[in-house]
N, C-alpha and C positions, 0 to 999 in steps of 0.2 A: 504494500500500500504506500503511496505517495504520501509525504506530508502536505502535500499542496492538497490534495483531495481529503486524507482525514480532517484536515482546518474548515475545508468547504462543508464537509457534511456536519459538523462538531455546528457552525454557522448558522448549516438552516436547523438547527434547531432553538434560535433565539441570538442576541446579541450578548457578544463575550470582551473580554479583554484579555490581553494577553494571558499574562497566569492564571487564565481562570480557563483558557484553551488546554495550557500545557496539563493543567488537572485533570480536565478532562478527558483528553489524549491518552493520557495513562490509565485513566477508569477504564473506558473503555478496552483499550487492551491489556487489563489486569497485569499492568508496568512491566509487561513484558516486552515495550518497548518504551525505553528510556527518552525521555526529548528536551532537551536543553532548552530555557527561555533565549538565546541567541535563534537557534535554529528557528523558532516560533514566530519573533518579531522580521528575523528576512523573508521569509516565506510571505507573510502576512506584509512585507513590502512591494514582494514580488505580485501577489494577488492583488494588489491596492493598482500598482501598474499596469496590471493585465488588463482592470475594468472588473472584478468578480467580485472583491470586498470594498469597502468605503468605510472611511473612517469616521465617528461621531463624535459631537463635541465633548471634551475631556469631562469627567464625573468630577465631582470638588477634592474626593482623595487621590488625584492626579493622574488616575487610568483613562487610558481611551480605548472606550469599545469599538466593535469593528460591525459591520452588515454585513450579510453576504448581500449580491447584487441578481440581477436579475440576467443577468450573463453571465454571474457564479454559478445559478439553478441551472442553467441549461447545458452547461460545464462538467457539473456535478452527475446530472441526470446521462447525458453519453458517458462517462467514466461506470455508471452503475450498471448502463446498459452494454460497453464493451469488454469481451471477456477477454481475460489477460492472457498473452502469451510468453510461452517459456525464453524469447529472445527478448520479450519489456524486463526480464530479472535481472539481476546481479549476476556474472559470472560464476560458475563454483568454482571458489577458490582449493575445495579438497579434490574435487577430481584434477584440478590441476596440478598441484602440490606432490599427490601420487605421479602424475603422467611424468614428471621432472624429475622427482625420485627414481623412475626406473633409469632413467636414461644421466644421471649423475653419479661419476663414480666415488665412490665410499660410503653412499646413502646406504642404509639398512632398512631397505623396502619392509620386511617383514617387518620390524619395529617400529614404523612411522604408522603403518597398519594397525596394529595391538594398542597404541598409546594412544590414535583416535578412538578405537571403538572401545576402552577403558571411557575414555572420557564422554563420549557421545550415550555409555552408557548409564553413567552416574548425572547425567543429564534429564538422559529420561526419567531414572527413579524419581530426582527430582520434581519434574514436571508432573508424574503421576500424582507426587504425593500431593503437589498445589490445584490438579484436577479433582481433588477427592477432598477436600480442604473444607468446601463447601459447596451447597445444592441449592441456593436460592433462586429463584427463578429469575430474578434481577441480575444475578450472576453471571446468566447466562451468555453475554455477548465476548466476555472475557475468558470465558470458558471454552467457546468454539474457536478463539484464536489458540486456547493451551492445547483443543486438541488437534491443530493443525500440525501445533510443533512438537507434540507426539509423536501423529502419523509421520511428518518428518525425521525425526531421528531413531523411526523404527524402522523407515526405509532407506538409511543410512547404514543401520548395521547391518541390515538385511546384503547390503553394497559393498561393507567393507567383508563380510565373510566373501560376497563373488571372489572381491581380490584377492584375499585371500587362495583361496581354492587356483582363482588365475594364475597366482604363484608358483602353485607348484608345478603346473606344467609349463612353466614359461623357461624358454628358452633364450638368451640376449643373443643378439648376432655380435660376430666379431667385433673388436673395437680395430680401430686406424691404425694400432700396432700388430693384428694377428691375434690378441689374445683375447679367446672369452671370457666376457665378465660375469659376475656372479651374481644376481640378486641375493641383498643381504647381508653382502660379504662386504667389508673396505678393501676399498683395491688395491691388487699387490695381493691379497693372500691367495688367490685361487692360481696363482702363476706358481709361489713356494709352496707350495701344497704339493701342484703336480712336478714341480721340480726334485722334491720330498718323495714323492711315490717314483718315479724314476732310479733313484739311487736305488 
């Protein structure tokens, strides 16, 4: 989710001011996403630009609320009605992390593996336990964000065992000197090893 579009919808439900956005923000995703008051007021400067929010005259305790506009609703309303695609995302940074570990020598592929899914695990527990935490039906909009990030990091482990398993049959082709390299191994051992078995 964009912060430009959570601000939008946080909007039509009434006029806010800044900290009272970034409260929100996190209610709603049960602070499972953190949002900085910097981040909140450039956004809300960028929408002010755009023509989607409008700002109102200051409150006497120095805040200035914001509108959404009438070209924010309409803004708002195709982002709810277009579904996201996997190339609007973020990069994955772990599938990539892996793809550069196999092919960098001394990485301990195997190890980079096990220390994510250690951790991706103790993730999840966590996140089950803040699913089961509570049942309020008010809850609820915060809860189907924990369990996206569930399904998430059970289809992570699910990914990290593939590579795993991809491991073991994986074969590296030669490197530029003639020698194969070893998944797992720091380089240089699997050259004295077989130099070792030779003697």
């Amino acid at each position: 989710m964009s912060i430009r579009h959570g601000l939008l919808a946080l909007l039509e439900r009434g006029q806010m001011y800044g900290y009272q956005l970034r409260a929100a923000f996190e209610e709603s995703t049960g602070s499972t996403w953190p949002l900085n008051i910097g981040q909140v007021y450039t956004t809300l400067s960028r929408l002010e630009r755009d023509g989607l929010v409008r700002p109102l005259p200051e409150h006497e305790g120095g805040q200035r609320p914001y509108e959404i506009t009438d070209a924010g609703r309409a803004d708002l309303a195709l982002w709810f009605a277009t579904p996201l695609s996997r190339a609007d995302r973020p990069r994955d940074e772990l599938a990539i992390k892996l793809a550069l570990a196999l092919t960098t020598p001394g990485v301990d592929v195997r190890s980079v593996v096990q220390t994510q899914r250690t951790a991706t695990m103790r993730t999840l527990q966590e996140l089950t336990r803040l699913k089961y935490a509570s049942d309020r039906p008010e809850d609820l909009p915060w809860r189907l964000v924990l369990d996206a990030m569930v399904f998430q990091a059970e289809a992570e482990v699910r990914w990290l065992d593939h590579c795993e398993t991809s491991l073991v049959r994986y074969r590296p082709a030669p490197r530029p000197d003639g020698r194969a390299g070893e998944v797992g191994r720091p380089t240089g051992t699997a050259g004295r090893d077989s130099e070792e078995a030779r003697r």
